[in-house]
Structure formats: structure tokens, C-alpha cells
C-alpha positions as CSV (number, residue, x, y, z in Angstrom):
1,X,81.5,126.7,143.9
2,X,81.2,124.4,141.1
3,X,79.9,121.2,142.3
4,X,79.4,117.5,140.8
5,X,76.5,115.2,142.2
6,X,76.3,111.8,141.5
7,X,73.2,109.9,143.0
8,X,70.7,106.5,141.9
9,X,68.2,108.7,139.7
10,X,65.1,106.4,140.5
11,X,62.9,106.3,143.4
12,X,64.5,106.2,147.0
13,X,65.8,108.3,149.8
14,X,69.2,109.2,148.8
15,X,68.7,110.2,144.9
16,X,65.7,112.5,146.7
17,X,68.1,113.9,148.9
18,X,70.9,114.5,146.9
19,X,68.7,115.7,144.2
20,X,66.9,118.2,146.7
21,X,70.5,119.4,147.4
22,X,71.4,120.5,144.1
23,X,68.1,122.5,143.4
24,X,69.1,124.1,146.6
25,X,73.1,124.8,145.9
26,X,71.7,126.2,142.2
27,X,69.0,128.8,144.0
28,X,72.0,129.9,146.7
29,X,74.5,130.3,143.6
30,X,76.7,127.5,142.7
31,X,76.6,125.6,139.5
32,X,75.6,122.0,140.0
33,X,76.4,119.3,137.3
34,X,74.4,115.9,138.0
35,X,76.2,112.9,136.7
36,X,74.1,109.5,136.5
37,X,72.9,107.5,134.3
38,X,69.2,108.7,134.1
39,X,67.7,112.5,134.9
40,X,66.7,112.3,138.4
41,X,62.9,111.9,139.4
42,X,62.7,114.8,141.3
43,X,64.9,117.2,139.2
44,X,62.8,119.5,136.8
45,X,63.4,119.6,133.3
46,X,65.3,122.8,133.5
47,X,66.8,125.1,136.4
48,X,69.3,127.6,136.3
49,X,72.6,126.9,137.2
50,X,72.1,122.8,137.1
51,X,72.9,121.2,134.7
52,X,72.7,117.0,133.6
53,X,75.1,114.6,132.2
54,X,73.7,111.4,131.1
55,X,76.4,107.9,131.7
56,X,76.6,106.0,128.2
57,X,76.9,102.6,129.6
58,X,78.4,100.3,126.5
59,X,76.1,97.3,125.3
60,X,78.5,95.2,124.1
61,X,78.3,90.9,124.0
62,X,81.5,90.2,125.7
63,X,79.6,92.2,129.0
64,X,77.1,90.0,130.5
65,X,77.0,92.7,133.6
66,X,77.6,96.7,131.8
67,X,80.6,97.6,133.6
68,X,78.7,101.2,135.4
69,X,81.3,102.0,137.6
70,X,83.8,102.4,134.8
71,X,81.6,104.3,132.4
72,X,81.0,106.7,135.6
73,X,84.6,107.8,136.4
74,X,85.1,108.1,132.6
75,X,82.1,110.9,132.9
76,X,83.2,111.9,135.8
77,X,86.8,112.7,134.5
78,X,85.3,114.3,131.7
79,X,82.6,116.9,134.0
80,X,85.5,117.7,136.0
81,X,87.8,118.7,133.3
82,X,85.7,120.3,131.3
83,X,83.8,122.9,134.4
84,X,86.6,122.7,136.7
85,X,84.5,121.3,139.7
86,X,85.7,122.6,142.7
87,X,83.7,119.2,144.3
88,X,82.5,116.0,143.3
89,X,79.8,115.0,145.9
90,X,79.0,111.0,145.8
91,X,75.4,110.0,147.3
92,X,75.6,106.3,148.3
93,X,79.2,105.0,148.7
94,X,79.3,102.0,145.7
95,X,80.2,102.5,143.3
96,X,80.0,106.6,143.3
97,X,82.6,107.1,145.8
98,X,84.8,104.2,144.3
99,X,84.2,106.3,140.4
100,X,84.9,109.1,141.9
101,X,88.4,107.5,143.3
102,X,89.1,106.6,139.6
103,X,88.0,110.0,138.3
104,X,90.3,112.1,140.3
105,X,93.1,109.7,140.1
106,X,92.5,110.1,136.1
107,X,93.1,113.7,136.6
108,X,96.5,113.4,138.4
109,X,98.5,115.0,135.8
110,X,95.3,118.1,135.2
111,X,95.5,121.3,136.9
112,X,92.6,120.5,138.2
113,X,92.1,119.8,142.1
114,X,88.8,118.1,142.8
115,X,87.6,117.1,145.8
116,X,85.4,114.1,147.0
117,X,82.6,114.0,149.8
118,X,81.1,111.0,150.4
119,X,77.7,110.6,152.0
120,X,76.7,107.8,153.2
121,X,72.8,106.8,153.2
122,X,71.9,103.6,154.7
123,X,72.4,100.4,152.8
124,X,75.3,100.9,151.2
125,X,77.0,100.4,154.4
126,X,74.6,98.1,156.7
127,X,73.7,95.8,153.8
128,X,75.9,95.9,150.6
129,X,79.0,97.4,152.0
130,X,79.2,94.7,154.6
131,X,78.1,91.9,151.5
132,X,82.2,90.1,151.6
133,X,82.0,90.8,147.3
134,X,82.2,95.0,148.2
135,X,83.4,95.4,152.0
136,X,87.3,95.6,151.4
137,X,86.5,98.0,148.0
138,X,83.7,100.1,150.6
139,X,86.0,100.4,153.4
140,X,88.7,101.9,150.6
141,X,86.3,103.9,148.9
142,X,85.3,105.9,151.9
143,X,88.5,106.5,153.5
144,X,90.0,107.7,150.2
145,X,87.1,110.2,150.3
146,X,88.0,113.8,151.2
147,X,85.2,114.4,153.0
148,X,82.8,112.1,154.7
149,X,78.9,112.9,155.5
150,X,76.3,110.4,157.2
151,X,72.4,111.1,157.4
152,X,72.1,110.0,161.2
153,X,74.3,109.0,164.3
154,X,73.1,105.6,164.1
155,X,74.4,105.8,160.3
156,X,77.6,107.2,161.3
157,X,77.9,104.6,164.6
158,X,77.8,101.8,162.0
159,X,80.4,103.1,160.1
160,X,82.7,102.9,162.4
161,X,81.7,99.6,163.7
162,X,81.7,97.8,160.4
163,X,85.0,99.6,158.7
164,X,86.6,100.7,161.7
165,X,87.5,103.7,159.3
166,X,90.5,104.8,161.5
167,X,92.0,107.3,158.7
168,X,88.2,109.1,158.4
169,X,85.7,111.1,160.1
170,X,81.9,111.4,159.4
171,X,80.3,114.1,159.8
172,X,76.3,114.1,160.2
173,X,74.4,116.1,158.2
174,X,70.2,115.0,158.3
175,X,68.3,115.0,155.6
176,X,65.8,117.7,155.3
177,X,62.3,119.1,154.0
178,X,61.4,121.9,152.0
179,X,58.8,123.7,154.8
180,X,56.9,125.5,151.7
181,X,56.6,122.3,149.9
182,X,55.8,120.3,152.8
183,X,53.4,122.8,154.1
184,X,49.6,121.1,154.8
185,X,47.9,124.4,154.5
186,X,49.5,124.8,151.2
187,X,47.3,121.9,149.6
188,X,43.9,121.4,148.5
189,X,43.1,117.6,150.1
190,X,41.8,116.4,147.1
191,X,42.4,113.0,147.5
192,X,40.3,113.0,150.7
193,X,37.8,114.2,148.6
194,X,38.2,111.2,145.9
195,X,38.5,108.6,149.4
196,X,35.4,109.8,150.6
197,X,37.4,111.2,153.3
198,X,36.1,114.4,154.5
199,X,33.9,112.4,157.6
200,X,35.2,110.7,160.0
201,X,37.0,108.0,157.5
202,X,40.7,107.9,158.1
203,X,43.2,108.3,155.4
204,X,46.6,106.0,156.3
205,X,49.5,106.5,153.8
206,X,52.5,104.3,153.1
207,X,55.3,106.2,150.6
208,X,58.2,104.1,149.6
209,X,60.4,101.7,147.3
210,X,58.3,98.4,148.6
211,X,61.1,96.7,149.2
212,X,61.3,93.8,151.5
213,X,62.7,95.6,154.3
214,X,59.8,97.9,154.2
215,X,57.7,95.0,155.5
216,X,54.2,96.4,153.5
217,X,52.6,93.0,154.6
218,X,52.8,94.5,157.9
219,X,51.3,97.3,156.8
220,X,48.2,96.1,155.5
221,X,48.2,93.8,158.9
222,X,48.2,97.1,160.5
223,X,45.6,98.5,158.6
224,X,43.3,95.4,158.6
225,X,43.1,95.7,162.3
226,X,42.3,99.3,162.1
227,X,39.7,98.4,159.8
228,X,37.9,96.4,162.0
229,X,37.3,99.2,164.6
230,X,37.0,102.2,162.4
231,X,36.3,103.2,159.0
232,X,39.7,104.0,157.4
233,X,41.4,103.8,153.8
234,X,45.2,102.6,153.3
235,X,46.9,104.2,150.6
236,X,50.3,103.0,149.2
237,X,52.7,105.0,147.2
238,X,55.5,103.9,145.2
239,X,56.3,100.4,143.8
240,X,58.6,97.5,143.7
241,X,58.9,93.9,144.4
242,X,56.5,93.7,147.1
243,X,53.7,94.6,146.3
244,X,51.9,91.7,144.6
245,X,52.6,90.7,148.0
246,X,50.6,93.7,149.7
247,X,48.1,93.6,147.2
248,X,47.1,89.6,147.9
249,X,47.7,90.1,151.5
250,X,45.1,93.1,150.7
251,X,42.7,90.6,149.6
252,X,43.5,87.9,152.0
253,X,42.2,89.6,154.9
254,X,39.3,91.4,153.0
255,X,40.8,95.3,152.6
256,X,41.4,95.8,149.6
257,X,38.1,97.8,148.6
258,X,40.0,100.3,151.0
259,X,43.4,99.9,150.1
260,X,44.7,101.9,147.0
261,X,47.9,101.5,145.3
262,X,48.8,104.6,143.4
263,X,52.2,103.2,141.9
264,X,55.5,106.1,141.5
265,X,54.2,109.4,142.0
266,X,57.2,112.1,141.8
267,X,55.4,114.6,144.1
268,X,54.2,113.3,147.4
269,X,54.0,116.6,149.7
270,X,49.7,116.9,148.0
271,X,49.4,113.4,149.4
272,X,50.2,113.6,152.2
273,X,48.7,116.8,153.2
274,X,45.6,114.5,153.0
275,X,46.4,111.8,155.2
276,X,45.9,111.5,158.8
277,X,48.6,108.6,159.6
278,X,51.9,107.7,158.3
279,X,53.0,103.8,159.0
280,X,56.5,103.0,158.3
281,X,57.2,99.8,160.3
282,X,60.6,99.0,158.7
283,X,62.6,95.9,159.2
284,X,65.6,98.6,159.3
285,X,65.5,102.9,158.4
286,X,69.4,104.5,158.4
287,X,66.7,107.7,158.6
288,X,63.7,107.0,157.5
289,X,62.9,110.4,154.6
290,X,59.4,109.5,154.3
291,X,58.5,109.7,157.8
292,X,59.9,113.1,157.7
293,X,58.0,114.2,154.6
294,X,54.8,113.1,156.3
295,X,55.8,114.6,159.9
296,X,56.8,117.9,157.8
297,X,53.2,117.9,156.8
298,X,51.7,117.1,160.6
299,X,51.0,113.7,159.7
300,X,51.7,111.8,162.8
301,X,53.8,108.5,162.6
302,X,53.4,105.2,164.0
303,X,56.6,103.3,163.1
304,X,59.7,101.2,163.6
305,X,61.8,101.3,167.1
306,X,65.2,101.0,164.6
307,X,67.9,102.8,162.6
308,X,67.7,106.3,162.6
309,X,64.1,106.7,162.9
310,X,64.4,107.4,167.1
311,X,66.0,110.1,165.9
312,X,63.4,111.4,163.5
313,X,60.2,110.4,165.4
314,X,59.8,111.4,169.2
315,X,58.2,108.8,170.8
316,X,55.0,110.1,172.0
317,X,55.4,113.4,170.8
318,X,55.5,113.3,167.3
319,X,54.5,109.9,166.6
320,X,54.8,106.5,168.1
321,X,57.8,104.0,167.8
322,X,57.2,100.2,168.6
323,X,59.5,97.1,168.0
324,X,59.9,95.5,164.2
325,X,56.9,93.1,163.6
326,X,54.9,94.4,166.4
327,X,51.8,95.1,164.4
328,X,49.5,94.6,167.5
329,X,51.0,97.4,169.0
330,X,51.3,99.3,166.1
331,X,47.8,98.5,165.2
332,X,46.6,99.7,169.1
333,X,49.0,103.0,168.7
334,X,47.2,103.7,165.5
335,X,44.0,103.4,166.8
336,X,45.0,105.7,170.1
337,X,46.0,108.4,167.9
338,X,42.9,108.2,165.4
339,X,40.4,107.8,168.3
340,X,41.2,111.0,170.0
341,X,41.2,114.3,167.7
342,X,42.8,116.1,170.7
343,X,45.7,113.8,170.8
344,X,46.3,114.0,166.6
345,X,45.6,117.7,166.9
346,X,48.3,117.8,169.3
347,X,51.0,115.3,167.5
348,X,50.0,116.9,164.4
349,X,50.9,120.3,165.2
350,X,54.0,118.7,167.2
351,X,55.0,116.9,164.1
352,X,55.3,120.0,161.5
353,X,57.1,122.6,164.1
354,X,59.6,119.5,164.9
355,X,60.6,118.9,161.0
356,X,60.6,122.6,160.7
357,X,63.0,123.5,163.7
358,X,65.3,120.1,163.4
359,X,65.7,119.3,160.2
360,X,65.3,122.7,157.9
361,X,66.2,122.8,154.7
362,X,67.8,126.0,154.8
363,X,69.9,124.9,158.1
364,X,71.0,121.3,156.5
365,X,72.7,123.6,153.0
366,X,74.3,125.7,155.2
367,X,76.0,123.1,156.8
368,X,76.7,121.3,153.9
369,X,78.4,124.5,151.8
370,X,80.2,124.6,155.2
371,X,81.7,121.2,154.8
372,X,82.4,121.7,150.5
373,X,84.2,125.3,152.1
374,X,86.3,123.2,154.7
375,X,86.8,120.3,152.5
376,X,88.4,122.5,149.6
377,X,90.6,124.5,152.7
């Protein structure tokens, strides 16, 4: 098959996701076409069988906002007609799926017969599809998609409930993890080795966008109170409005000599393969990647009771879920864990088999070549 992938290039779960794909559909044999406006941060300069086209967004005065969406579909149109795609697959419902709309109905008079699969991620419908400026143009989008994939139930419940989406059907398809990547014994834990880590210090890890919803104040709350009752070091991956915030909170409750901020690191899998705890205590997760990445890797995680993360973290098994802004508890769970090396051996070993057997990489391509195959009829 010949498949288009539009996706946000930069850091977050979906552009990893859909980005992961298409170095997967290239090794299995299709030719993959990313369309965005920037090379994606986890896409290597050069693979065979993918290939990238870059959006030319116009700078012109009379725009005060770059009409995207528009320069998109025009791109779009173009890919298709030019490879034939057989599919254009749209990561994150606006604008892609809505540019995607306008591409094929571009194309109306082309021997060409593309087909679009939506998938839906997380805040494009619990927060900006539900925003009154983009519900009535989300809800149109997705049910003039051909195909329609959500990364949890609890994604594809809210779907329904907030677009009542009576002409479509979701599909879930989880995000995955590449086991070899993701692999602890395939790393060298040199950054336990930088921490001073190799005792009996323990090395916490936060990955993400630091977003508000992430809640990293919480975080280093967390961490503070593990501070107190064990030597530990937090370190924080990734970047983004927050984290002056986490970085004076840092300093506020007298952590920050061990609390590292390592900014936007493309490859995370050698980090965590050093950590011992993974905190994610989100104000909301439609999945929750990152907790995956570090369970992948037999970190365990102590995290939010929301979203879709009950359905990546078993409670108790895996890791340990606790209500939004409980950082007591979340502070007592992390200690629990820590405290025993029994208990982490356990979860640890828990944690990798669980990411390996639920949420496969090879399992979640499969599934999705079967949809492109059903899709195209």
C-alpha cells in the first residue's frame, strides 16, 4: 500500500505514534509519504520506502494567523496525485482530518480513490474539539472520515459522548512500544552513573510536553516528600510552558540540587533504562505513551487514576494509580515501592512482560494494515 501520514512533527504522543508507525509500515513494505510542516523528531534522516514532504505555509501581511489547514490539503492533493496513495492516515483530528476532507474532495474529478483514517489521540476531542470555535467542524471532520481509530476505550467512549458520531465507528487501536528499543538490558545506565546512582540513590523520571495538564508542580511535590525519607534524584525530560514553574517550585522546597532538567531529548528508551520510578500524575492521559515507554523498560509507575491510563497501568501490578492531586498518596506509593527491592523487582519485571504482551508493536501494525485493508475494501 501506499500510505500518507499527517501528524504535529514536535514533541508529544501522537506525532511519536504516528511517526513510529510509518518506520514500521516502511520495514513491512509499504511506501509511507509524511506530510507536515516540519520532519518529525523521531523520523531519521533517511529510511527506505519513507519519504517527507514539507507544508510551505505563505507569509503574507494580509494573514495575521498562516492559514495551515489550507496549505495542508493543497499538499495533500498534490502527495496523492502524484504517488497514488492508496490512504491518507490523519494523526489528531484538527485540522488533519478536516485537510484531508478538502484534499480528497480536490481530487473528485482524479482517478484517484483515496481513503481517510482518522485517529483520534486525546485532546483533540476532550479539549479542542469540544472548544464551541471547532466542535461543529470536529464532529464533521470525523464522520466524513473513512475510517476511524481511537488509542483507548476511554478515548473512543468520549467520542461518542461528546459528538454523538451516529454515522461513524471507532475502532481502538493502542499505541505501542518497540520491545528491542525499549529493552533495559539493552542499555548501558550511564546516567545512573553521572547521578551518582549506582547505591542505594533513587533515580525518578518525568518525560513529557510540561504542559499544564501534566501538573509537574505535583511532581516535584512528590519528589520533595520522597526526598525527605530517602536519598533520590528527579529528573525531568522534555520542555514547555511549565517548567519555570517546576524549576522555582524546585527551589521553593529545597530540591533542586537533585532535580535535573535535561530539556527535548529525541531518544528516551537510554533514560529510562536508568530510572527506577516513573511519575505521571496528570490532570487528564487519553493514554498516557510515556508511562508505557517507561513500563516497556520495567520502570514501575506511580500515576494518575484518569483517561486511559487504568488501562495502561494495573493498579498494583504494574504500578500504582491514585486520584489527580493526591500527591500524599502518590508520595507514600512511591516510597512503598522504593523501600522494598522485592516489591520493584516484582512490578519491574511485571511492568516489561505487560507492555510486551498488550501492547506490541508488531501486534498494534498488524491491526492497523488490517484496518487500511478493510478501509480500501
Amino acid at each position: 500500500m501506499k500510505i500518507g501520514i499527517t501528524c504535529y512533527p514536535t514533541y508529544g504522543g501522537s506525532g511519536a505514534v504516528a511517526t513510529d508507525l510509518g518506520i514500521a509500515l516502511a520495514e513491512r513494505g509499504h511506501e509511507v509519504h509524511f506530510i507536515t510542516y516540519q520532519h518529525p523528531f523521531r523520523l531519521p534522516a533517511f529510511l527506505p520506502r519513507i519519504f517527507f514532504h514539507e507544508v510551505d505555509v505563505v507569509r503574507y501581511p494580509l494573514f495575521e494567523y498562516p492559514p495551515y489547514d489550507l496549505a495542508l490539503a493543497v499538499r495533500m492533493h498534490q502527495v496523492v496525485q502524484e504517488h497514488r496513495l492508496d490512504i491518507l492516515h490523519a494523526h489528531y483530528a484538527i485540522p488533519h482530518a478536516t485537510s484531508a476532507w478538502i484534499a480528497k474532495e480536490m481530487l473528485e474529478n482524479d482517478d484517484v480513490d483515496v481513503r481517510i483514517i482518522t485517529t483520534l489521540h486525546g485532546t483533540d476531542i476532550t479539549l479542542v474539539g469540544q472548544d464551541p470555535s471547532f466542535q461543529t467542524i470536529t464532529k464533521f471532520s470525523i464522520e466524513r472520515s473513512d475510517g476511524l481509530t481511537a488509542v483507548s476505550e476511554f478515548l473512543k467512549r468520549e467520542t461518542y459522548k461528546a459528538f454523538g458520531c451516529t454515522a461513524c465507528a471507532v475502532e481502538v487501536i493502542h499505541n505501542f512500544v518497540d520491545p528491542v528499543l525499549y529493552d533495559r538490558r539493552a542499555h548501558h545506565p550511564l546516567l545512573r552513573e553521572q547521578l551518582g546512582s549506582n547505591g542505594d540513590r533513587a533515580v525518578i523520571m518525568h518525560v513529557s510536553n510540561f504542559r499544564p495538564v501534566k501538573r509537574v508542580r505535583d511532581i516535584v511535590r512528590i519528589f520533595a516528600a520522597v526526598r525527605r525519607e530517602r536519598p533520590a534524584a528527579l529528573v525531568m525530560v522534555g520542555d514547555g510552558p511549565e517548567r519555570m514553574t517546576a524549576e522555582q517550585e524546585a527551589r521553593d522546597l529545597g530540591v533542586q540540587d537533585d532535580t535535573f532538567f535535561l530539556g527535548k531529548i529525541d531518544v528516551v528508551a537510554p533514560l529510562l533504562a536508568s530510572a527506577d520510578l516513573f511519575l505521571l500524575p496528570s490532570q487528564s492521559e487519553s493514554f498516557g505513551l510515556s508511562a508505557l515507554e517507561a513500563l516497556a523498560c520495567g520502570v514501575p509507575v506511580v500515576a494518575s487514576r484518569v483517561g486511559g491510563l487504568p488501562e495502561v497501568v494495573i493498579d498494583g501490578v504494574t504500578g500504582v494509580l491514585r486520584d489527580v492531586g493526591d500527591v500524599d498518596g502518590m508520595a507514600a506509593a512511591s516510597l512503598e515501592i522504593l523501600g522494598d527491592r522485592t516489591r520493584w523487582a516484582r512490578m519491574s519485571e511485571a511492568a516489561a512482560a505487560d507492555a510486551r504482551r498488550r501492547f506490541s508493536r508488531d501486534e498494534m501494525v498488524a491491526r492497523y494494515e488490517a484496518f487500511y485493508e478493510r478501509t480500501i475494501g
